[in-house]
N, C-alpha and C positions, 0 to 999 in steps of 0.2 A: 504494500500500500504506500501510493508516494506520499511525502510530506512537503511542505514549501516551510523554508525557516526564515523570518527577518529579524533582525534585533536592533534594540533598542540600549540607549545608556539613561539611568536617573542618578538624582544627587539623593536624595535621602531614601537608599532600600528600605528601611523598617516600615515606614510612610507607606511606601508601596505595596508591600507586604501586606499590611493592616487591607490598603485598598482593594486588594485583587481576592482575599479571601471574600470581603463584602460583596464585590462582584460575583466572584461565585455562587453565592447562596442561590440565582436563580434556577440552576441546575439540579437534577434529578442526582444526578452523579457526580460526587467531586471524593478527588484524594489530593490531600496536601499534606507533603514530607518536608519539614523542615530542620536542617541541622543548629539551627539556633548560632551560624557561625562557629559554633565548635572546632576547632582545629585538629583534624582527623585525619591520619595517615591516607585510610583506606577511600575518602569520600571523594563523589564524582560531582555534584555540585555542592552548593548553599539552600538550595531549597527547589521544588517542582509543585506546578497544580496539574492536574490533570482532568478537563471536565468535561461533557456532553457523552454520554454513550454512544456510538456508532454503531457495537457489537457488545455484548456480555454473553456469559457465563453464569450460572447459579445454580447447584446442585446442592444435595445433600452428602454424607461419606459415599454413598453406593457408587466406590470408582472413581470418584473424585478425582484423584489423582491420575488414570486414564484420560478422563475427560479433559482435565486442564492442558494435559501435554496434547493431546488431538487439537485441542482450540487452540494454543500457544503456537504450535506447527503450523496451524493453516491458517492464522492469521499476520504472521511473521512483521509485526508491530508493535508498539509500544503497548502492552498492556498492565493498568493495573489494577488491585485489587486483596483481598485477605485469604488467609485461610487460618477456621479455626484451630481450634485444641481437639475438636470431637476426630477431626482427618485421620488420628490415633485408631480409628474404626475402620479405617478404609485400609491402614497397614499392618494391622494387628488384629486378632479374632478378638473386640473385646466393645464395649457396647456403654450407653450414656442412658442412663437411668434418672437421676437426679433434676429434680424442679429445674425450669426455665423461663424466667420473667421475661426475658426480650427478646426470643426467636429470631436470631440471625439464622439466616441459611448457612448450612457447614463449611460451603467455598462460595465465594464472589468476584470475578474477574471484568473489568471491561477494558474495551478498547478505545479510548478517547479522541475524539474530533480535535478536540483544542489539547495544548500542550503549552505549559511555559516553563522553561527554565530560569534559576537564578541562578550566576554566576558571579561573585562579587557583586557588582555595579552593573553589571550586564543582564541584558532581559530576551531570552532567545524565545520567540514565539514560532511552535512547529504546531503546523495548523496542516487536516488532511487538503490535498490539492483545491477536493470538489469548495471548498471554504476559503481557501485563500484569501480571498478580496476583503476578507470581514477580519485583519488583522489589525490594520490601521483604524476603523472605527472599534474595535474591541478598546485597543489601546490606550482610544483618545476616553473610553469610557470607564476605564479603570482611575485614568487618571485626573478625571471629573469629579471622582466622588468623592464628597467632604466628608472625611473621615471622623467620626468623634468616639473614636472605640480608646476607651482609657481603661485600666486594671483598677479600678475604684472598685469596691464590692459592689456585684449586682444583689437585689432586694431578694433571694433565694429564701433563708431561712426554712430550708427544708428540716422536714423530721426525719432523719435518717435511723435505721434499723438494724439491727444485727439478726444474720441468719443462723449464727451459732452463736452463742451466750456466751462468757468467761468460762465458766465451769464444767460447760459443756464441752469448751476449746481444750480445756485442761484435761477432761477424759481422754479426748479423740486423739490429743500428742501423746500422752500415754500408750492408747492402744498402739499408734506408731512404733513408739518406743519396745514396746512388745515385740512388734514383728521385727526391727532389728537386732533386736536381744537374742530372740532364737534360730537368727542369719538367714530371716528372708530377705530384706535388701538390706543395704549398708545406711543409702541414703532417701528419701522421699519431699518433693515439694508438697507442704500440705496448704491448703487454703481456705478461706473463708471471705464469704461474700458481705455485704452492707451495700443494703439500698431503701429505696426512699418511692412509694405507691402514691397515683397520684396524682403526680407533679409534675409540672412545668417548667424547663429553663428555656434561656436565649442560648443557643448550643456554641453561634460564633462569640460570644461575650463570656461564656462558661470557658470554653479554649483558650481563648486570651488571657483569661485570668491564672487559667491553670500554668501554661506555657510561662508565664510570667514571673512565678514562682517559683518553675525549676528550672527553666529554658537547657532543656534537656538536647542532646545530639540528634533523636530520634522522634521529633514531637511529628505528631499526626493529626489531621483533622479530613473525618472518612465520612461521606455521608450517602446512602444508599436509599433513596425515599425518603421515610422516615424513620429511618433507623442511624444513628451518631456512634462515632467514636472518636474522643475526646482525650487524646495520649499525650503522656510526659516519659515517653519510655525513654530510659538512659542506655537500653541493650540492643546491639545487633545481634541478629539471630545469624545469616549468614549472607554471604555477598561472594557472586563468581563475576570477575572480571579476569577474561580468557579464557585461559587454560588453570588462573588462579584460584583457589577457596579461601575462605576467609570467615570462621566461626570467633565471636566472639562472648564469650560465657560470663557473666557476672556472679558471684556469690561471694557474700561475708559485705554486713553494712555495720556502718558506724555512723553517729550522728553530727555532725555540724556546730561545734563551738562558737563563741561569739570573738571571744580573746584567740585572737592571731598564736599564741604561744599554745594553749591549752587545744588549740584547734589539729595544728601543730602534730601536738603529743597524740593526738587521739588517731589521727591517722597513721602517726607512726607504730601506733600499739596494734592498729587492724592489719599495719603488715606481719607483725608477729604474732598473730592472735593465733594459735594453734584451733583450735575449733573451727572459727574461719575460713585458714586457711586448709584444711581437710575438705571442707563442705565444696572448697574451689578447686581443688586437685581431683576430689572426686568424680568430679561435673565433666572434668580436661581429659578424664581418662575415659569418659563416657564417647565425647565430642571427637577424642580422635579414633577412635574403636569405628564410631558411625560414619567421619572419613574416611575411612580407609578402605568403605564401601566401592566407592567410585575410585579412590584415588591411584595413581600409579605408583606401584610399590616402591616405597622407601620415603617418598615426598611428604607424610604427615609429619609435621612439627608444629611443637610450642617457641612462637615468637616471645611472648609474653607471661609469665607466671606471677599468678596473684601481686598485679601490680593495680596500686594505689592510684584512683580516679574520683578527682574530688566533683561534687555534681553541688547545685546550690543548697540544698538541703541534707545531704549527705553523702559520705564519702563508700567509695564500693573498691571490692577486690574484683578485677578485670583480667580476665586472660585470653591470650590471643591463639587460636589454633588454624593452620594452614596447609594444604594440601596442593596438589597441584592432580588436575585431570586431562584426559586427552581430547582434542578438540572436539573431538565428535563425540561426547559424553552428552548424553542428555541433561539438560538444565534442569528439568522437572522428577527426575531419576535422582539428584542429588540432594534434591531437595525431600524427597518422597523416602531418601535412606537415613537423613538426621532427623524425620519429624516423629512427636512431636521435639523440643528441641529441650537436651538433659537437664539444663538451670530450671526447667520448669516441672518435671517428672521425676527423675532421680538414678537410682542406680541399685539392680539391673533393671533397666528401663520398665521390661513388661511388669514383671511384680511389683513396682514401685507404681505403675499406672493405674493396676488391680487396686491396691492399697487406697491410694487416695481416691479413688472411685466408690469403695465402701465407706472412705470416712468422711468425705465433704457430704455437704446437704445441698450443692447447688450446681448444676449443669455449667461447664465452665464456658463453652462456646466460644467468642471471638475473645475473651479475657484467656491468657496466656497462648495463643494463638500467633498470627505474623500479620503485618501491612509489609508492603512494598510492589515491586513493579519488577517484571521485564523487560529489554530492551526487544529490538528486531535481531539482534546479532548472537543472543540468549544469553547475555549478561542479565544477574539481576541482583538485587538486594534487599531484605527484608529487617523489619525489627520485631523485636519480641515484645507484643501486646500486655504492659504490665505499666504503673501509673498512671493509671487509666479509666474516664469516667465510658460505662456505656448507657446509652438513652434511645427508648421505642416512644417517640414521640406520640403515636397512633394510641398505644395502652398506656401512657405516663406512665413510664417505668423508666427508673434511672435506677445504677448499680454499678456498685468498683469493689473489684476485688481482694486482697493482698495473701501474703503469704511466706511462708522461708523455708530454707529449709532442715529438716529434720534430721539430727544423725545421732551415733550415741551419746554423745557429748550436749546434745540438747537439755533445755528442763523447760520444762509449759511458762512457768512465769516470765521469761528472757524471751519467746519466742511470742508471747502473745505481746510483750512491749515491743518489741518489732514489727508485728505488724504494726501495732498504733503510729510507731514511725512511719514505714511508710503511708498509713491511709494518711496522714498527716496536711497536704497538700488538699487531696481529692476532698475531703471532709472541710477543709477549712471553705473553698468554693463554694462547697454547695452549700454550707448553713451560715457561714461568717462570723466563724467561730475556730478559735486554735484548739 
């Protein structure tokens, strides 16, 4: 499918930024990847929108991952799009049981008309051919619109909910704890939901606010109808550019001090943390096992071990795993042998899947799940769906999930403060309240 690209230069990106998501909202379809400027080895721009369907994709697991590679092939295009947590069905004999507030379809893919990249200061607009002509008035109407999107609290004051109680939480790590005790898995992601019935936000006003707070590398704003995803995710899940792989696993967090010295310390103690750093080694040993699927023997390495990445709200152990594949590897094959992706499920994968399947109480769906996109050339990059509001505008249902992970070295009370850290953000938005 041809493209026509023209580009443009502005003085103030952020400005722009703010504008072009506004202009999106008339669209059925919009994905917006932005790195928040983050200074990132691996990244190919600063930020993309992607909007108007041309083509989609939307299935449930049954083959999922057949399907997407059949559409990804014959459409040989930019496409983007998610796939969930549940995709685990479509590669694994194993099955999603658990309540579902906001019915995402299991995969969603489309094929976008309009395309903008950001590059620095640069504005590459690749628009399909039959469109062309409507780049310059697109342009001029992005850059019309009077912006007045500020991070002030919006009037939310929602009542937010817990789907599992303190106590409740404190059994279900336990029983965790159990299955590793007797050497069913080592490691397990366990989770718990909060959400809020009901309710109504402004979804591009909710984003802003959120992004604002963590201006995270991987922030997202996915909108499908009326269904929202509203992400501060700090994690890549995986990115092929070439012949190259490129997994990036997060585990072991620390909190964010105010004193530059004390802040300091706390990070330097999460590179020592032994617990931590197990939960991250673990996750490395999962991530290159599931490389090594595709990869051409001997190419899996760790670039990076449990190295310190400080985010605005807190500091994470980040590790970098790399492989190298043969050109003609399928894109969708690589992706289909690390899902779901180990920082989110645990180790050994499938029992550790089983496990938090009987102990959550909430169908995970697009929450621990991927956004990103393919190129034409079958490069592509994804992030791991985690700091993250989701919203079914149609039911008023909004819900963010968190989570950590579980090892022997665990105890319910540290883990259950952890999540409170992370929901920390996502909770402060939506009620206006720390």
């Amino acid at each position: 499918m041809q493209r026509i690209q023209k580009t443009f230069t502005v003085e103030s990106i952020d400005d722009f930024k703010s504008k072009l998501l506004i202009w999106a909202q008339q669209f059925d379809a919009i994905s917006w990847l932005d790195s928040n400027q983050y200074n990132q080895k691996y990244s190919s721009f600063s930020a993309v929108l992607a909007v108007d369907e041309f083509t989609s994709i939307k299935t449930d697991y049954t083959n999922a991952f057949d399907k997407l590679k059949e559409y990804q092939t014959i459409t040989n295009d930019y496409i983007f799009g998610y796939l969930s947590y549940d995709l685990k069905n479509d590669v694994e004999n194993l099955s999603s049981k658990n309540f579902d507030g906001l019915d995402f379809s299991d995969l969603y893919f489309f094929q976008p008309q309009r395309i903008i990249f950001i590059k620095g200061n640069t504005i590459e607009f690749s628009y399909l051919k039959m469109i062309d002509d409507e780049i310059d008035n697109d342009y001029k109407s992005i850059i019309a619109i009077i912006n007045e999107t500020d991070t002030k609290p919006a009037a939310h004051n929602l009542k937010i909910k817990l789907r599992i109680h303190k106590d409740e939480y404190y059994q279900k790590v336990n029983s965790v704890l159990n299955h590793i005790h007797r050497g069913d898995i080592y490691e397990a992601s366990f989770c718990q939901e909060f959400y809020a019935e009901n309710a109504t936000i402004n979804p591009v006003e909710t984003y802003h606010q959120l992004n604002a707070i963590s201006e995270p590398p991987f922030a997202t704003f996915f909108k499908c109808e009326h269904q929202y995803l509203l992400s501060a995710s700090p994690e890549r899940y995986i990115k092929r550019e070439g012949t190259k792989i490129v997994s990036q696993p997060i585990k072991g967090t620390a909190k964010r001090l105010i004193s530059k010295v004390d802040d300091a310390q706390i990070a330097f103690d999460l590179s020592r943390d032994e617990k931590e750093r197990s939960e991250n080694i673990m996750i490395v040993d999962l991530v290159r096992n599931d490389l090594s699927k595709t990869a051409i023997k001997g190419s899996v390495k760790v670039e990076e071990l449990c190295q310190v990445y400080s985010f605005r709200q807190v500091h994470q152990l980040v590790s970098t795993v790399v492989s190298e594949v043969k050109e003609t590897t399928n894109s969708v094959d690589i992706i289909r042998d690390t899902f779901p992706m180990g920082s989110m499920t645990g180790a050994p994968k499938i029992s550790a899947m089983k496990i938090i399947e009987e102990e959550e109480e909430t169908k995970r769906g697009l929450y621990s799940g991927a956004v990103g996109y393919f190129s034409p050339a079958g490069d592509f990059d994804f992030n791991v769906v985690i700091r993250s509001i989701l919203y079914n505008e149609e039911k008023k249902y909004i819900s963010f999930s968190v989570g950590g992970a579980i090892t022997s070295k665990s105890t319910p009370e540290k883990e259950y403060e952890e999540c409170l850290l992370k929901a920390k953000a996502m909770k402060h938005v939506l009620t206006n309240s720390n």
